[in-house]
C-alpha positions as CSV (number, residue, x, y, z in Angstrom):
1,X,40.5,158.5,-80.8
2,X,42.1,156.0,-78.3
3,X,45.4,156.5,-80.1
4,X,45.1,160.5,-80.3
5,X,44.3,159.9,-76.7
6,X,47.4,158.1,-76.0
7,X,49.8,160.2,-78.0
8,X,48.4,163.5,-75.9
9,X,49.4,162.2,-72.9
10,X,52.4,160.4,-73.0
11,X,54.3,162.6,-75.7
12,X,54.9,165.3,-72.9
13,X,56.8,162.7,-71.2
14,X,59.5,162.4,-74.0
15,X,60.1,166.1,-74.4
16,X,62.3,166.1,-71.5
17,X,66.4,165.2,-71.7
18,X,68.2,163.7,-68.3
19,X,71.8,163.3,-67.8
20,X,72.0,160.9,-66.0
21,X,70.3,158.4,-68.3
22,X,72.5,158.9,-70.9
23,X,75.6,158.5,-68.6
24,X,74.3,154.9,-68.0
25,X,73.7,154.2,-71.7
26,X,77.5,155.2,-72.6
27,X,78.6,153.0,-69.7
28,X,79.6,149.5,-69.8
29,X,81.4,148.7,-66.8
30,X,81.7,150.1,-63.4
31,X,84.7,151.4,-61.0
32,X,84.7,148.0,-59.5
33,X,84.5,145.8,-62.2
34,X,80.7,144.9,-62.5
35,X,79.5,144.4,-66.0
36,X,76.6,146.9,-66.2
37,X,73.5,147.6,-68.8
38,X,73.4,144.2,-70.4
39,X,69.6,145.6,-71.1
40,X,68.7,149.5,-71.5
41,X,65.4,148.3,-70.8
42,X,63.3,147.1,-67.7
43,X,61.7,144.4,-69.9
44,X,63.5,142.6,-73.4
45,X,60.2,143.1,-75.4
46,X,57.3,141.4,-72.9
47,X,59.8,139.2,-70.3
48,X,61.6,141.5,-67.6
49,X,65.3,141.9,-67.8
50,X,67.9,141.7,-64.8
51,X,67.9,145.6,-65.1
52,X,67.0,146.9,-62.2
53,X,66.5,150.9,-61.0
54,X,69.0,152.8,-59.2
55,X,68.3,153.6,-55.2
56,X,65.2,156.2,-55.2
57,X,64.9,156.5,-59.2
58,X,61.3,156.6,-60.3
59,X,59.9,154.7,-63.6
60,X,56.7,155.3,-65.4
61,X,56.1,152.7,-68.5
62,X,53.3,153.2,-70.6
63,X,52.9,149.8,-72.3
64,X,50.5,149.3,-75.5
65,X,49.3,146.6,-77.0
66,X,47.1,147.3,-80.4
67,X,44.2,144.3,-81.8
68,X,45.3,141.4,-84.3
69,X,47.0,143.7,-87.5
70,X,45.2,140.3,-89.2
71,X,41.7,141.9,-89.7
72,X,42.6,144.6,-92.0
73,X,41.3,148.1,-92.4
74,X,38.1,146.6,-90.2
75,X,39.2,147.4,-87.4
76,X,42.4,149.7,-88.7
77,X,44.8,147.1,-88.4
78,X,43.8,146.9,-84.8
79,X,43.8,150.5,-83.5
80,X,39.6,149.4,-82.5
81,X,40.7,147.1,-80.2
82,X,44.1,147.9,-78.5
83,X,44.6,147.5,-74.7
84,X,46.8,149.6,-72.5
85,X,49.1,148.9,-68.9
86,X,50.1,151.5,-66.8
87,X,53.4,150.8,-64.4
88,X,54.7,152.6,-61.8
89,X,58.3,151.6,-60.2
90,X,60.5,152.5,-57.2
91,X,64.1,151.6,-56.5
92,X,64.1,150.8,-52.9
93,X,67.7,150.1,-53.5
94,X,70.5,149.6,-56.1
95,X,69.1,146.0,-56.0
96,X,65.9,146.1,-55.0
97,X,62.8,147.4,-57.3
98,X,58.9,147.6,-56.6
99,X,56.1,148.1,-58.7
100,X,52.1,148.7,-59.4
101,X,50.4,148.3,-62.3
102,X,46.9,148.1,-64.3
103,X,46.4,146.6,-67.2
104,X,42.9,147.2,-69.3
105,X,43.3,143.6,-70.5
106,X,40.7,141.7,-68.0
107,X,41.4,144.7,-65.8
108,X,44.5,143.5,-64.3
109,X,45.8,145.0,-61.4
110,X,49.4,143.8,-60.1
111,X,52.2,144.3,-57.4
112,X,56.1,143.3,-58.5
113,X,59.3,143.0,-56.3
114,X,62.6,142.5,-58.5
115,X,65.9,142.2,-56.6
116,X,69.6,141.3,-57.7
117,X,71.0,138.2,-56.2
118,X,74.2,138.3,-58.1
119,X,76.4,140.4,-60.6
120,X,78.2,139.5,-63.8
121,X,81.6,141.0,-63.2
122,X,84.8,141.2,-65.5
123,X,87.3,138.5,-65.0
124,X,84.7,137.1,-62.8
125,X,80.8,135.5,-62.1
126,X,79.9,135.3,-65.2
127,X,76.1,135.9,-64.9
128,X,73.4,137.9,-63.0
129,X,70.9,136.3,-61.5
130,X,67.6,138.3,-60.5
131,X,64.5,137.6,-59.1
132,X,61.1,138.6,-59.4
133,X,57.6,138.0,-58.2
134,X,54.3,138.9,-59.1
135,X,51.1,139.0,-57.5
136,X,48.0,140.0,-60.3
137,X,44.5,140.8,-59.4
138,X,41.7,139.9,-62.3
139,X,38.9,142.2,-61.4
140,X,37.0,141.8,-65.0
141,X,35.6,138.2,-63.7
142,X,32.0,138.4,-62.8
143,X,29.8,136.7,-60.6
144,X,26.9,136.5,-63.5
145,X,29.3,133.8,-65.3
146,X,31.1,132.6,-62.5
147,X,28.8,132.2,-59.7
148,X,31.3,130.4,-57.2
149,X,33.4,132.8,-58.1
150,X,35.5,134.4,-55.2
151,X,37.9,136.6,-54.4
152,X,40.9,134.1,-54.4
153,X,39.8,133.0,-58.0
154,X,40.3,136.4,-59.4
155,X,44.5,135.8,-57.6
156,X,47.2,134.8,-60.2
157,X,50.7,133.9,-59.4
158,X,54.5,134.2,-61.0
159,X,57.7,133.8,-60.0
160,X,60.4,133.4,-62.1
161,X,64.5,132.9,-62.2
162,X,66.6,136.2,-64.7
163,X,69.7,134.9,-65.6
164,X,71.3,136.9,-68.1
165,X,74.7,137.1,-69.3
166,X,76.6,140.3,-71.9
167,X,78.4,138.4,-74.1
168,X,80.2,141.7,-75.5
169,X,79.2,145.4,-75.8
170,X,76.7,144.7,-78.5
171,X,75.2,140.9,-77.8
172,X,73.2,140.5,-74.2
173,X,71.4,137.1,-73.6
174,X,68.6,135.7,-71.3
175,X,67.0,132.7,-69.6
176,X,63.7,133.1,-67.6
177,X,62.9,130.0,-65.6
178,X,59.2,130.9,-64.5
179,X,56.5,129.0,-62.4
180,X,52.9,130.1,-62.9
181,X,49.9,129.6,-60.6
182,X,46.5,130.7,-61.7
183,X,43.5,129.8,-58.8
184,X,41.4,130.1,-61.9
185,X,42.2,128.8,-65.5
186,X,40.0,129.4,-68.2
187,X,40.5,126.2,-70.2
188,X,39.3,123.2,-67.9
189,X,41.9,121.1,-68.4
190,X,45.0,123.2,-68.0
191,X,46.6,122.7,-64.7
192,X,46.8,125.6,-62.3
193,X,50.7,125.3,-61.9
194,X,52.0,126.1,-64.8
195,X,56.1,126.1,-65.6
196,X,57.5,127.7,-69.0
197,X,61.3,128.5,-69.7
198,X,61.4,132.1,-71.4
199,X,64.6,133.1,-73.6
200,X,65.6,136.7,-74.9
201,X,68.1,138.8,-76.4
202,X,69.3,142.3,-77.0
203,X,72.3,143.3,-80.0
204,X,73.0,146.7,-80.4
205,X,72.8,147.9,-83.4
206,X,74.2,151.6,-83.1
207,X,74.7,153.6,-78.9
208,X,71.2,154.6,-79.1
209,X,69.2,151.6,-81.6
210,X,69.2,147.7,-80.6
211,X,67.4,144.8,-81.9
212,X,65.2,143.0,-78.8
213,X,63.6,139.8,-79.2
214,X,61.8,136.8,-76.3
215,X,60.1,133.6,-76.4
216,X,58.3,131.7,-73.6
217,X,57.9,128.0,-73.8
218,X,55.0,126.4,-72.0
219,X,56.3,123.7,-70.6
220,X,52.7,122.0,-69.7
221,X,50.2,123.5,-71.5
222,X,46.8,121.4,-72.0
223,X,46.6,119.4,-75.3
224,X,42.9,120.7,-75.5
225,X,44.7,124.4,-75.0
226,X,43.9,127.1,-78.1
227,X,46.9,129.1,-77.0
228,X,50.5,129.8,-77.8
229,X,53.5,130.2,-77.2
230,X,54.7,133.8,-77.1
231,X,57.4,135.1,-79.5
232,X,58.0,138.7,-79.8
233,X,60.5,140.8,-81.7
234,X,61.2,144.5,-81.5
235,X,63.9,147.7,-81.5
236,X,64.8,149.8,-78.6
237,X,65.5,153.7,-78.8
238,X,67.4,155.3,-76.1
239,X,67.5,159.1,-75.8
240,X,67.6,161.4,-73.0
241,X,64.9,160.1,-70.2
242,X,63.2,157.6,-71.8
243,X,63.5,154.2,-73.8
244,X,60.8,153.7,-76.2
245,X,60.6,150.2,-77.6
246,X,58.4,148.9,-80.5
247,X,57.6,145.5,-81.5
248,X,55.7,142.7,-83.1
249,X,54.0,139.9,-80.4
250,X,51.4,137.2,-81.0
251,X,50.2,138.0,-77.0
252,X,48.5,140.9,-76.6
253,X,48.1,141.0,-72.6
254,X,51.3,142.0,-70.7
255,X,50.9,140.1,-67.3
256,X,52.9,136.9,-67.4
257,X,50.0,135.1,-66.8
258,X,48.4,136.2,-69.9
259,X,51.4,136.4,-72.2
260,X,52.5,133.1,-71.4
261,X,49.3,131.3,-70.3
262,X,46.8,133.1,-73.2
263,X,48.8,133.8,-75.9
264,X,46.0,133.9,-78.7
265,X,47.8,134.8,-81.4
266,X,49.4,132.9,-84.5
267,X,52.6,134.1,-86.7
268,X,52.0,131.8,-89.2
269,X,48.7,132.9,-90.2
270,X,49.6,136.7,-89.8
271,X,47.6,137.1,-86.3
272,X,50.0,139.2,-85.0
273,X,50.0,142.9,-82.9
274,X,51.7,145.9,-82.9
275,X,52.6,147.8,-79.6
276,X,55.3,149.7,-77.5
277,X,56.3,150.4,-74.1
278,X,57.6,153.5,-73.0
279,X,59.9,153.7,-70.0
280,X,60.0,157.4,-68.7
281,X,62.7,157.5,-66.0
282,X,62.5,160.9,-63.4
């Protein structure tokens, strides 16, 4: 029911072509030499890439994580216990982009700024460098087990260094730099600041297929920690008005803090999930 849910309302979404989308996928570089769409997609699987939106362009992503495909036909393959995050994105500018979101994992709410701070350009930098913050609000917390609880505990922090470089028309590759803060941590040990070095990549396999794949390293996790690292691996479609993206992950949450700091899943033992995200560009 959840899925049948899901499908009902964002399928109207994809049943719409835009132009102008498809211009950008068919272009490579611009008038003045700037090395463009390294990434089709605002995020390589669950890290953000250096794309940004255009000046007043609006973004919807549906993103959707299903329950551990480990457990079987008990809980179909996790359809019983998938979680959902809802995004909405503004480009203030060419190189400026703003956001909201809600999660349904620990009923996450969050507020994102991304801006460019410099270009790759042919025969020139050969990088761009982005930035991008995020302020996350965990309103699940409750005062019946956390009685000290307050507001600031429910506050997590990330900020975090895109550097990506397109290495030819098919290959695209990443480096996320990230620093963590979390007023509240839910293994005792771990410290609040938290650093981790995320990695990713894009190849194009056709103009409208490519292959996605990230990995965030925790650079100080607690020994006592039962978490781990994320790795994630996926294709992209690009059509008219949207990019739909599907993919394999052993994090279920989306928000940095929870992919990189609660990753509870486990490749090697086949404790894995299924999910998409659906960018919807108007």
């Amino acid at each position: 029911m959840k899925l049948l849910t899901l499908l009902l309302f964002v399928l109207p979404l994809c049943c719409f072509s835009q132009d102008d989308l498809l211009d950008e996928l068919d272009a490579e570089v611009e008038e003045n030499g700037y090395v463009k769409a390294a990434f089709k997609g605002i995020k390589i699987v669950n890290f953000e890439s250096t794309k940004l939106l255009y000046k007043n362009d609006f973004y919807f992503v549906v993103s959707h994580r299903f329950g551990s495909i480990k457990y079987g036909l008990d809980d179909f393959f996790g359809l019983d216990q998938a979680v959902t995050r809802l995004q909405f994105m503004y480009g203030i500018s060419d190189g400026i982009t703003v956001g909201i979101s809600r999660s349904s994992y620990q009923k996450n709410y969050g507020a994102t700024i991304k801006y460019r701070l410099l270009r790759q350009k042919e025969n020139g930098f050969p990088f761009t460098v982005v930035g991008y913050h995020l302020v996350a609000v965990n309103t699940e917390m409750s005062k019946d087990n956390l009685p000290e609880m307050e507001f600031k505990h429910r506050l997590s922090y990330t900020t975090q260094l895109l550097i990506s470089r397109k290495f030819t028309d098919k290959l695209s590759l990443e480096l996320m730099p990230t620093f963590l803060h979390e007023n509240y941590v839910v293994v005792n040990e771990q410290d609040n600041s938290q650093f981790a070095l995320g990695v990713g990549g894009r190849y194009k396999l056709s103009p409208r297929w490519s292959i996605n794949a990230d990995y965030g390293w925790h650079l100080n996790r607690a020994g006592s920690s039962p978490f781990k690292n994320p790795l994630s691996i996926g294709i992209d479609l690009e059509t008219g008005g949207h990019i739909f993206q599907m993919h394999f992950t052993n994090a279920q949450p989306m928000f940095e803090n929870g992919f990189l700091g609660q990753a509870a899943g486990d490749w090697g033992d086949g404790d894995i999930y299924f999910g998409f995200n659906l960018t919807r560009i108007f």
